[in-house]
N, CA and C atoms as an extended XYZ file, in Angstrom:
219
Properties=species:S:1:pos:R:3:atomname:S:1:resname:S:1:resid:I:1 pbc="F F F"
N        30.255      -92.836       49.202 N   UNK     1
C        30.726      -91.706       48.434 CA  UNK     1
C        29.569      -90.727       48.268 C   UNK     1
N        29.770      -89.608       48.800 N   UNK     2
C        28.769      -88.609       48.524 CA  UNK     2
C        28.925      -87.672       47.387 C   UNK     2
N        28.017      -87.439       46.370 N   UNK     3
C        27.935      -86.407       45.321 CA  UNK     3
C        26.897      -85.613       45.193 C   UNK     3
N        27.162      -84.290       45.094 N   UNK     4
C        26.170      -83.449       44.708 CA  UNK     4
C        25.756      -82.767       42.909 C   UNK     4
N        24.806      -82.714       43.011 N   UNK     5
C        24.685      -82.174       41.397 CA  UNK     5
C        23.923      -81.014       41.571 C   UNK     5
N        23.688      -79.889       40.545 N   UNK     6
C        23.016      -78.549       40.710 CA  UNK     6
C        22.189      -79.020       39.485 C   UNK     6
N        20.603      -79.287       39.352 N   UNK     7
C        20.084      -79.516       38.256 CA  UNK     7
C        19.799      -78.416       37.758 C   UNK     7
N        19.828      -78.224       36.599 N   UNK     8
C        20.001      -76.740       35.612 CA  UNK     8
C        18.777      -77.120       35.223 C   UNK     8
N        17.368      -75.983       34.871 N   UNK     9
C        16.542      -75.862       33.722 CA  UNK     9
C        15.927      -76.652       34.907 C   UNK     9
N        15.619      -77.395       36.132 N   UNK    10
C        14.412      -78.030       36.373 CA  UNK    10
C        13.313      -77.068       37.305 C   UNK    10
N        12.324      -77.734       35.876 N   UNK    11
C        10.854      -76.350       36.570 CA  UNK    11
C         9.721      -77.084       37.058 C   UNK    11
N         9.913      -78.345       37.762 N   UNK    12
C         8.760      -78.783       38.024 CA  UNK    12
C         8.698      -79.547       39.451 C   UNK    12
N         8.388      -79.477       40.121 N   UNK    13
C         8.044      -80.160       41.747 CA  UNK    13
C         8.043      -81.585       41.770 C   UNK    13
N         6.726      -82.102       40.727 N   UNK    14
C         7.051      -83.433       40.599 CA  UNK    14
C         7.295      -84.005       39.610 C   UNK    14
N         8.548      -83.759       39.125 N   UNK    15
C         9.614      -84.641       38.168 CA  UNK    15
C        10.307      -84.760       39.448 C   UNK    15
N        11.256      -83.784       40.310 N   UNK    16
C        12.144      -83.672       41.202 CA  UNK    16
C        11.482      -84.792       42.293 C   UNK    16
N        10.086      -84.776       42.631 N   UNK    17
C         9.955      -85.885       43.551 CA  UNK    17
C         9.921      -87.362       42.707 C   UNK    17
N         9.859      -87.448       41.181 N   UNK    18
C         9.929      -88.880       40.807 CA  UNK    18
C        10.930      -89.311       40.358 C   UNK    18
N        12.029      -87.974       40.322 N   UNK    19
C        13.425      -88.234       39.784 CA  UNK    19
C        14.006      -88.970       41.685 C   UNK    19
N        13.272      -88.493       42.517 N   UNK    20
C        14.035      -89.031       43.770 CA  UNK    20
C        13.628      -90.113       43.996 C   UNK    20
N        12.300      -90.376       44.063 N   UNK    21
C        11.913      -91.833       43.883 CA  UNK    21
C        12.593      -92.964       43.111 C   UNK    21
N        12.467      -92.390       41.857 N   UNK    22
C        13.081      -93.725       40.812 CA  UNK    22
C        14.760      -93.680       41.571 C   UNK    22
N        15.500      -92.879       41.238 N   UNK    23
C        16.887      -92.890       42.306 CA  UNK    23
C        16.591      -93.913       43.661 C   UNK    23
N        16.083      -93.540       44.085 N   UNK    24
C        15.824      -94.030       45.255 CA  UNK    24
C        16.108      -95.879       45.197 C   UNK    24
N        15.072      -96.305       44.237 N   UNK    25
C        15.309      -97.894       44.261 CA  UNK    25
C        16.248      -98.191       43.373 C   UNK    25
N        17.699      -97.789       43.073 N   UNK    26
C        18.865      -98.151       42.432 CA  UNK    26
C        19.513      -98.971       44.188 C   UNK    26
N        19.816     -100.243       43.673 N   UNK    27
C        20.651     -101.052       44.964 CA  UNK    27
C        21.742     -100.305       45.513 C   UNK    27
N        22.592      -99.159       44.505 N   UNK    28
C        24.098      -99.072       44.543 CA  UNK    28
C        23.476      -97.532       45.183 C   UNK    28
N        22.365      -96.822       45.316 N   UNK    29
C        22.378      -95.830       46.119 CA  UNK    29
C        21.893      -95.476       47.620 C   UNK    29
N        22.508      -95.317       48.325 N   UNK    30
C        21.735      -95.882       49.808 CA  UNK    30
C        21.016      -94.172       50.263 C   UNK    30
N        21.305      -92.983       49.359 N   UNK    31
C        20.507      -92.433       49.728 CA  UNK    31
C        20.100      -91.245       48.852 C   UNK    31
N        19.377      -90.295       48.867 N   UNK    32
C        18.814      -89.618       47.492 CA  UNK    32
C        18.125      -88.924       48.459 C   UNK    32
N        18.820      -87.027       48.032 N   UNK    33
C        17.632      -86.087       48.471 CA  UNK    33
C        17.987      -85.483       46.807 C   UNK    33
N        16.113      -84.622       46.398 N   UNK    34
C        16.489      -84.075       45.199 CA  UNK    34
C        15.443      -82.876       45.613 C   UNK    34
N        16.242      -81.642       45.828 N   UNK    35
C        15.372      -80.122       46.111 CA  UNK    35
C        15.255      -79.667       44.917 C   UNK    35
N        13.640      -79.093       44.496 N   UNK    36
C        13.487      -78.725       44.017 CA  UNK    36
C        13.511      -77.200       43.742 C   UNK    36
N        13.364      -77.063       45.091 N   UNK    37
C        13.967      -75.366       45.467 CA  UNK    37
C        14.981      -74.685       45.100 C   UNK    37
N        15.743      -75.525       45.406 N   UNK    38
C        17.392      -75.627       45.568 CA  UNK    38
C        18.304      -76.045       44.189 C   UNK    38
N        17.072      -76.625       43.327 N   UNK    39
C        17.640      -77.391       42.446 CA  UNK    39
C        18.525      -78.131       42.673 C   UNK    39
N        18.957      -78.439       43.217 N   UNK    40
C        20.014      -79.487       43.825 CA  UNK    40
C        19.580      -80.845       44.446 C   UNK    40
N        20.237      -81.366       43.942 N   UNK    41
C        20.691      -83.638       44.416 CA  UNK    41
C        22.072      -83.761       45.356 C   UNK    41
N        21.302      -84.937       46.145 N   UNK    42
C        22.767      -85.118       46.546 CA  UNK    42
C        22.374      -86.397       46.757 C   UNK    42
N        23.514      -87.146       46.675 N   UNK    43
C        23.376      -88.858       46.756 CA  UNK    43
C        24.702      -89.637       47.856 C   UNK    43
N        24.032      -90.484       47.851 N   UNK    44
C        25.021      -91.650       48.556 CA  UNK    44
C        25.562      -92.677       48.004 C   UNK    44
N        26.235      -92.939       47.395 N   UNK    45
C        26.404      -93.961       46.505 CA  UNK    45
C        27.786      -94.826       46.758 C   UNK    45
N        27.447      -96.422       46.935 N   UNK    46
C        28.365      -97.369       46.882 CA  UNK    46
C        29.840      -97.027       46.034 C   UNK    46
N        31.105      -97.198       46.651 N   UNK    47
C        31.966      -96.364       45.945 CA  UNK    47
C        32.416      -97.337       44.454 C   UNK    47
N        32.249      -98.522       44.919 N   UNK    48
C        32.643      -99.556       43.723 CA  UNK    48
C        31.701      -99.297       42.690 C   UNK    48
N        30.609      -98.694       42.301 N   UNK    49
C        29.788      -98.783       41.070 CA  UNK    49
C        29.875      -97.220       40.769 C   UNK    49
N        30.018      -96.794       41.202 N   UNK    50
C        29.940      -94.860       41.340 CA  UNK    50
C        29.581      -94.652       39.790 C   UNK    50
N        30.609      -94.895       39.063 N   UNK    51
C        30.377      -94.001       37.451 CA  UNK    51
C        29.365      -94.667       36.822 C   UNK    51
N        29.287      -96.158       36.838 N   UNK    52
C        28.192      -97.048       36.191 CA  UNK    52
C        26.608      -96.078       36.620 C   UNK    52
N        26.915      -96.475       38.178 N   UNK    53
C        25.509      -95.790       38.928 CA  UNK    53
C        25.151      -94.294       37.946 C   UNK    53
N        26.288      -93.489       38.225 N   UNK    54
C        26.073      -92.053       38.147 CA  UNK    54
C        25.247      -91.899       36.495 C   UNK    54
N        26.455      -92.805       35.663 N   UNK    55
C        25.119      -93.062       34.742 CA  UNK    55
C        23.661      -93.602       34.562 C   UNK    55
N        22.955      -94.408       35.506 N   UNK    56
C        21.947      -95.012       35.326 CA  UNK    56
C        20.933      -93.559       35.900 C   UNK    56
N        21.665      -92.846       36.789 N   UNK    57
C        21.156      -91.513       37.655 CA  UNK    57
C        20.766      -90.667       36.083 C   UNK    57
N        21.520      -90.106       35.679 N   UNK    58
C        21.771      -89.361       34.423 CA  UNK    58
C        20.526      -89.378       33.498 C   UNK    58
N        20.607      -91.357       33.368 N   UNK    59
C        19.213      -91.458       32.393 CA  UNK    59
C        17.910      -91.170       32.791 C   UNK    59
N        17.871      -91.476       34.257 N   UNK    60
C        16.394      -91.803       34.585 CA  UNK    60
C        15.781      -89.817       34.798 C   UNK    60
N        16.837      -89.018       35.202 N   UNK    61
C        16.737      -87.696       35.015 CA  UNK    61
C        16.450      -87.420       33.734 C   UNK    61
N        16.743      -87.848       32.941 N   UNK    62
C        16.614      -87.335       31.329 CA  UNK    62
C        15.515      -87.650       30.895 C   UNK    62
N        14.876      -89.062       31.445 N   UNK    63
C        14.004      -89.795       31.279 CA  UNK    63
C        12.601      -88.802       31.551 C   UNK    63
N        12.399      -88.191       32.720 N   UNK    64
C        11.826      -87.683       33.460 CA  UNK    64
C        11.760      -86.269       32.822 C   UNK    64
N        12.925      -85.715       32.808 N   UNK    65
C        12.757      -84.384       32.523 CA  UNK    65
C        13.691      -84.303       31.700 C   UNK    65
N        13.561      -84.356       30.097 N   UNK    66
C        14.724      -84.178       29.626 CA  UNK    66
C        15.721      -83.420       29.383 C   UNK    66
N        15.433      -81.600       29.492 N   UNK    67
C        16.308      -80.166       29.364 CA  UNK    67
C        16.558      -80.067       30.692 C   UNK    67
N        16.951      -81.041       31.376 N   UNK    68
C        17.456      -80.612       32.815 CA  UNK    68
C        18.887      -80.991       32.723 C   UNK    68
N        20.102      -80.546       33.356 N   UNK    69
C        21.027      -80.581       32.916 CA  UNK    69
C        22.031      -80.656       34.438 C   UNK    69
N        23.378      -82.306       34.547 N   UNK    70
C        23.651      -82.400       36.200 CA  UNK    70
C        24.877      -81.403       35.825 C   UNK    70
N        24.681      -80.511       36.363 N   UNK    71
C        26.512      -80.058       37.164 CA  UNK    71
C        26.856      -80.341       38.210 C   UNK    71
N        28.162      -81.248       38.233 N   UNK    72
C        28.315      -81.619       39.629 CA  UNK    72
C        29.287      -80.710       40.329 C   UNK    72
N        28.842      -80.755       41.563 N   UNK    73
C        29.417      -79.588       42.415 CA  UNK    73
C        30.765      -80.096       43.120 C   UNK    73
């Protein structure tokens, strides 16, 4: 299942590369780009865990950068 998100408010290069990293080693995502340019994510994600996942995604973004905000596209 592929999803995209538009991250709102993110101003920094590397949050966006440690927000892709930490994404990155979730089991249920097989793949993770996060532009910082672009502000934009897009993921790969196992379809059976999707909303669980999408939340664990959510935190570790918040975690990282907290006034960043997902709209999904």
């Amino acid at each position: 299942m592929k999803v995209k998100y538009i991250l709102e408010d993110l101003d920094c290069a590397n949050c966006a590369a440690k927000m892709e990293n930490e994404i990155s080693k979730l089991e249920e995502v097989s793949s993770v780009s996060v532009s910082f340019m672009n502000a934009r994510m897009t993921l790969e994600l196992l379809e059976e865990c999707a909303e669980e996942t999408l939340n664990k995604i959510e935190k570790i973004v918040k975690k990282i950068e907290p006034d960043v905000k997902l709209k999904k596209i």
